[in-house]
C-alpha positions in Angstrom: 15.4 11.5 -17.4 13.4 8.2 -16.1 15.5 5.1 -14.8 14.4 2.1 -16.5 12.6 0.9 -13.2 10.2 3.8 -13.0 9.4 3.4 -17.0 8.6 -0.4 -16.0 6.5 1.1 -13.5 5.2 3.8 -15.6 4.2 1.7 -18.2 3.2 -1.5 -15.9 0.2 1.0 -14.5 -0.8 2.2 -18.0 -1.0 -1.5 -19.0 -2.7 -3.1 -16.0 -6.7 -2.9 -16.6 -7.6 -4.4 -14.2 -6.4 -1.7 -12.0 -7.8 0.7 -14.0 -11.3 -1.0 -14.1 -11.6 -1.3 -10.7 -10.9 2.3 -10.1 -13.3 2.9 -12.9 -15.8 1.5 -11.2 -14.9 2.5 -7.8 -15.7 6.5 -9.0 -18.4 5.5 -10.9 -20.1 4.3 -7.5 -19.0 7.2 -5.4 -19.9 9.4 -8.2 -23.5 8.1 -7.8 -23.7 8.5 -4.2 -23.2 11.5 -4.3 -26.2 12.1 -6.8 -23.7 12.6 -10.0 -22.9 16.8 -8.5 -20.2 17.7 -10.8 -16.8 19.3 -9.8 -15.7 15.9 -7.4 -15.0 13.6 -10.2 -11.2 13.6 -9.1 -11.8 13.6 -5.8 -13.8 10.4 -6.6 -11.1 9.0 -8.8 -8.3 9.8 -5.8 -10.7 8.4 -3.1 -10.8 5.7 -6.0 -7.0 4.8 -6.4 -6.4 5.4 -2.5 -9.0 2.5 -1.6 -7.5 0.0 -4.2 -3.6 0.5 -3.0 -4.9 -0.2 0.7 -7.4 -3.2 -1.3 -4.1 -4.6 -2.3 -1.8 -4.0 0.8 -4.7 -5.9 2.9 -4.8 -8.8 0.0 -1.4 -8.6 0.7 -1.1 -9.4 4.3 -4.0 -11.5 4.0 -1.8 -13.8 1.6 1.6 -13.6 4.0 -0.1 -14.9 6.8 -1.7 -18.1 5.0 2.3 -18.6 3.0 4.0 -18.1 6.1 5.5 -14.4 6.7 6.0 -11.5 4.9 9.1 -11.7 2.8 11.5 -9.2 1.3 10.4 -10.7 -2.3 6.7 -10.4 -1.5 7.3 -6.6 0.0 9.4 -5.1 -3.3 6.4 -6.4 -5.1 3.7 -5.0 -3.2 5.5 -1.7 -3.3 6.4 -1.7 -7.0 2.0 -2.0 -7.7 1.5 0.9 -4.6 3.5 3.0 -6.9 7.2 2.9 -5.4 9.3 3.8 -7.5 13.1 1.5 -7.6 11.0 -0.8 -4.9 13.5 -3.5 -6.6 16.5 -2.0 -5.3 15.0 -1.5 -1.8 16.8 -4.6 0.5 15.6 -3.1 4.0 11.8 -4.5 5.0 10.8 -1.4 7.1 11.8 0.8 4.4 9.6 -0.9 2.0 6.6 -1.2 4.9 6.7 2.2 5.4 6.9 3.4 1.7 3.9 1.2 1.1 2.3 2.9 4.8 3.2 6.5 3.0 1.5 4.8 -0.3 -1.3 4.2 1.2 -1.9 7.2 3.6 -1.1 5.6 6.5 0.7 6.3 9.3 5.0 5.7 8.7 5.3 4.1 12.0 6.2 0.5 11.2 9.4 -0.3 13.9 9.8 3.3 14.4 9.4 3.5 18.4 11.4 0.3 20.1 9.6 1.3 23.9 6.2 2.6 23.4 3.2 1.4 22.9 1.0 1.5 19.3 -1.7 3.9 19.2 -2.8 2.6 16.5 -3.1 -1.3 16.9 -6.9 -1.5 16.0 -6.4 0.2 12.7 -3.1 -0.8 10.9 -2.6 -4.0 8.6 0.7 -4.0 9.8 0.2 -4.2 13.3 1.1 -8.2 14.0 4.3 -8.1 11.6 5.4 -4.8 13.7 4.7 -6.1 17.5 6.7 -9.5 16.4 9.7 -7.4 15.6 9.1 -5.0 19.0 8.8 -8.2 21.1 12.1 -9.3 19.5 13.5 -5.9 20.6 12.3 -6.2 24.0 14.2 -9.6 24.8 
């Protein structure tokens, strides 16, 4: 039995074309490159979805640091187009940053080590949000 959040969800992904286009599109052009070989059509369609939620999560940032900050608002609605399910009823920001990290194959480190250093600073769209907070830990 689905909550009414996850058929919102459900149903807000079947609707969203735009989405869908752009994935469309997006394993259309990988297809090519790879010369149109059959038996990788999912793999382009995965490869596909996997590039638009981290499209979105770096939109995302992009947008929080021109309006100011990330907010809790801003986060639940980010995770709810990743594909987290109840992201609504999610109040803790880490807990959304990381479900959106998990969404989009990243690493779940955001404010997961207080003392040590990132290893992955070059590479994560999270990175300034997460050495503000470690900073604030370190006072």
């Amino acid at each position: 039995m689905s909550t009414e959040s996850e058929e919102t969800t459900d149903k807000k992904e079947a609707i969203d074309p735009a989405r869908q286009q752009w994935i469309s599109v997006a394993a259309y052009f990988k297809a090519e490159h790879r010369g149109f070989r059959s038996g990788k059509e999912l793999d382009d369609w995965l490869e596909a979805e996997l590039e638009y939620v981290q499209f979105l999560v770096g939109l995302f940032i992009l947008h929080s640091k021109e309006d100011g900050g990330i907010t809790l608002v801003g986060l639940q609605q980010l995770a709810i187009l990743v594909g987290v399910t109840q992201a609504g009823l999610i109040r803790s920001e880490k807990e959304l940053i990381q479900l959106i990290q998990k969404a989009s194959k990243a690493r779940t480190c955001f404010q997961s080590e207080k003392l040590t250093a990132c290893d992955q600073v070059y590479q994560c769209p999270w990175k300034e949000e997460c050495q503000k907070l470690i900073a604030e830990w370190m006072r």
